[in-house]
C-alpha positions in Angstrom: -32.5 -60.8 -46.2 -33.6 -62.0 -49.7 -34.0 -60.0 -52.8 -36.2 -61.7 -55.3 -35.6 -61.3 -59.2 -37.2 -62.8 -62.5 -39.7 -61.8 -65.4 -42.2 -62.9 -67.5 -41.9 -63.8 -71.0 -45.1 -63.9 -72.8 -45.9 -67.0 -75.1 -49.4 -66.4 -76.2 -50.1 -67.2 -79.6 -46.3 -68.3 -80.3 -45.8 -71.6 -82.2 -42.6 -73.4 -80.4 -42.0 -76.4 -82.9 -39.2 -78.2 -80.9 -39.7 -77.5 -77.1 -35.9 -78.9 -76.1 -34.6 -76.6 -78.1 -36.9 -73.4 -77.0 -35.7 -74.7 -73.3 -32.0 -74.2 -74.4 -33.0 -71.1 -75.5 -34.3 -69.9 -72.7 -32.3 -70.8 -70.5 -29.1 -69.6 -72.1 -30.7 -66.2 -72.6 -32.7 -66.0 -69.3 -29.5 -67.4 -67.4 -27.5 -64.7 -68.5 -29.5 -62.2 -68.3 -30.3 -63.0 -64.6 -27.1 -63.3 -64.1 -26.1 -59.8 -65.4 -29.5 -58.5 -63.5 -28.5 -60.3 -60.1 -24.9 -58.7 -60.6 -26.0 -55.1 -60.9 -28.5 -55.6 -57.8 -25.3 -57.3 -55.7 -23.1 -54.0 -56.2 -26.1 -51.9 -55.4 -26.8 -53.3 -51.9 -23.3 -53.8 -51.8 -22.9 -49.9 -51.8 -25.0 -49.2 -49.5 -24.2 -51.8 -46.8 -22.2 -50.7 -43.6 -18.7 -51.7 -43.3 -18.0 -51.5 -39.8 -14.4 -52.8 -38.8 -15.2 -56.2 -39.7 -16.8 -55.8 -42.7 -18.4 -58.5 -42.4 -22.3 -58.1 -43.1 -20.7 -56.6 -46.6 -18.7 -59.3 -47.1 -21.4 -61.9 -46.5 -23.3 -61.1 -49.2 -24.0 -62.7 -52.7 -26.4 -63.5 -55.7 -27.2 -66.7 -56.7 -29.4 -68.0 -59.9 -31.9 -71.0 -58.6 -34.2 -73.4 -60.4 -34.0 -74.9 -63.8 -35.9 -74.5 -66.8 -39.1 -72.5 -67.0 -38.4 -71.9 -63.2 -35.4 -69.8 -62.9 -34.5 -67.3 -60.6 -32.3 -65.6 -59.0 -31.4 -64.2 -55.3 -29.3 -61.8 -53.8 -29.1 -62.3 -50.2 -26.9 -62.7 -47.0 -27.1 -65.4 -44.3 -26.3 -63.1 -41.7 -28.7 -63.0 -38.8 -28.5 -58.9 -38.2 -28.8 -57.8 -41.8 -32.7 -57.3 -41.4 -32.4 -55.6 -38.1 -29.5 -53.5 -39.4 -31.8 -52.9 -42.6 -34.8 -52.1 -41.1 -32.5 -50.4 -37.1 -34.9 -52.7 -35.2 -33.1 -53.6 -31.8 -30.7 -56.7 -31.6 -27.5 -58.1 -29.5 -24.6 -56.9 -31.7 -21.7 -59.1 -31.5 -19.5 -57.9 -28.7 -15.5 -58.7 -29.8 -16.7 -56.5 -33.3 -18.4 -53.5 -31.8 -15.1 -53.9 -29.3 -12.8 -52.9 -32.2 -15.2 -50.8 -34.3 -15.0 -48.5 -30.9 -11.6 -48.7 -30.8 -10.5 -47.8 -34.6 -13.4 -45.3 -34.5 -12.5 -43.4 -31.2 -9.2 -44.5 -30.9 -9.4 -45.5 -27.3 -7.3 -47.7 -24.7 -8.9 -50.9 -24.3 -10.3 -50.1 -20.5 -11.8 -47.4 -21.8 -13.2 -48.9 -25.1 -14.7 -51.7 -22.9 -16.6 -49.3 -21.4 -18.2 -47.6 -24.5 -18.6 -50.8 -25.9 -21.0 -51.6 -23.4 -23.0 -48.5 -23.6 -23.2 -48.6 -27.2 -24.0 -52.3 -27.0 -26.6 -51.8 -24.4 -28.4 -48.8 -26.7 -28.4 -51.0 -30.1 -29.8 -54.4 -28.1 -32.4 -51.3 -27.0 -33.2 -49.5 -29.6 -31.5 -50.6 -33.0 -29.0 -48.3 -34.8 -29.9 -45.1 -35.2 -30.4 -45.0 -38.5 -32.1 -47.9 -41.0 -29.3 -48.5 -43.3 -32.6 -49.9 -46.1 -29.2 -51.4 -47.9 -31.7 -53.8 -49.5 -34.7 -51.6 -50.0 -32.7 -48.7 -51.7 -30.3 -51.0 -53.7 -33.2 -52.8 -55.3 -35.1 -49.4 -56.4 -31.9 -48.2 -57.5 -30.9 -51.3 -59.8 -34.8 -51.7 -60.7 -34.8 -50.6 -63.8 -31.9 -51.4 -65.0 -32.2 -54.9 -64.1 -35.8 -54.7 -65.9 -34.7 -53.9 -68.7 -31.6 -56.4 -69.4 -34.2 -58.8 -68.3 -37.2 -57.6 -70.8 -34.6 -58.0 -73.4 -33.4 -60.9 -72.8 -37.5 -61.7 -73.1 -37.3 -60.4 -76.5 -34.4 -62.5 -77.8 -36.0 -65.6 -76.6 -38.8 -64.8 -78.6 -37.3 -63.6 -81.5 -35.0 -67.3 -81.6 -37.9 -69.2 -81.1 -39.5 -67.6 -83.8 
């Protein structure tokens, strides 16, 4: 799972006498303020992502700022198999050790008897998904949305006025 940010800042008409230094420009301004962006779209998935016993879908997240130049970006993202089928509840093989102690802590069985839920439950996610889709991804990105526009629109606006 992949979130996607950047922006567009508009040149037309602008005279840029010395293009090294409009580069450092923009990428000091543009870099941070994808940076701040990326940040504030990190916590909001983060929020919303399922713990579980492991945490680990939660914990495998993170945002990254790509490219160079003209061509930056930046991601959040996780490299975990499952986040798009926990996402989205589309079926999948949930890992069985994990679920094996999530049942445990959660219903505070014996293990002969936690195998034994474990299986069901295991057997009903590889079936049907979870039953709910957590949309971690989905919902943390329309909730940081603006607010990631906006440091991003004015970091547009400081580039502008610099190079001007």
């Amino acid at each position: 799972m992949v979130l996607q940010l950047g922006a567009e800042v508009k040149l037309q008409g602008l005279f840029i006498e010395d293009p090294d230094k409009a580069l450092k420009i923009f990428e000091e301004e543009f870099g941070k303020a994808l940076d701040q962006s990326s940040s504030l779209m990190l916590f909001e998935v983060d929020k919303r992502t399922p713990r579980g016993v492991t945490g680990d879908l939660a914990g495998s997240l993170f945002r990254e700022r790509r490219g160079s130049g003209f061509d930056m970006f930046a991601i959040v993202a996780t490299p975990l198999y499952y986040a798009k089928r926990v996402e989205e509840a589309i079926p999948y093989d949930p890992e069985t050790a994990a679920l094996f102690e999530w049942v445990k802590k959660k219903m505070g069985l014996e293990d002969r008897h936690a195998w034994a839920v474990t299986k069901v439950i295991k057997r009903n996610i590889s079936a049907r998904g979870q039953r709910v889709a957590r949309l971690m991804f989905k919902k943390g990105f329309e909730a940081g949305r603006a607010k990631a526009q906006l440091i991003l629109d004015k970091a547009a606006a400081r580039i502008v006025e610099r190079w001007s």
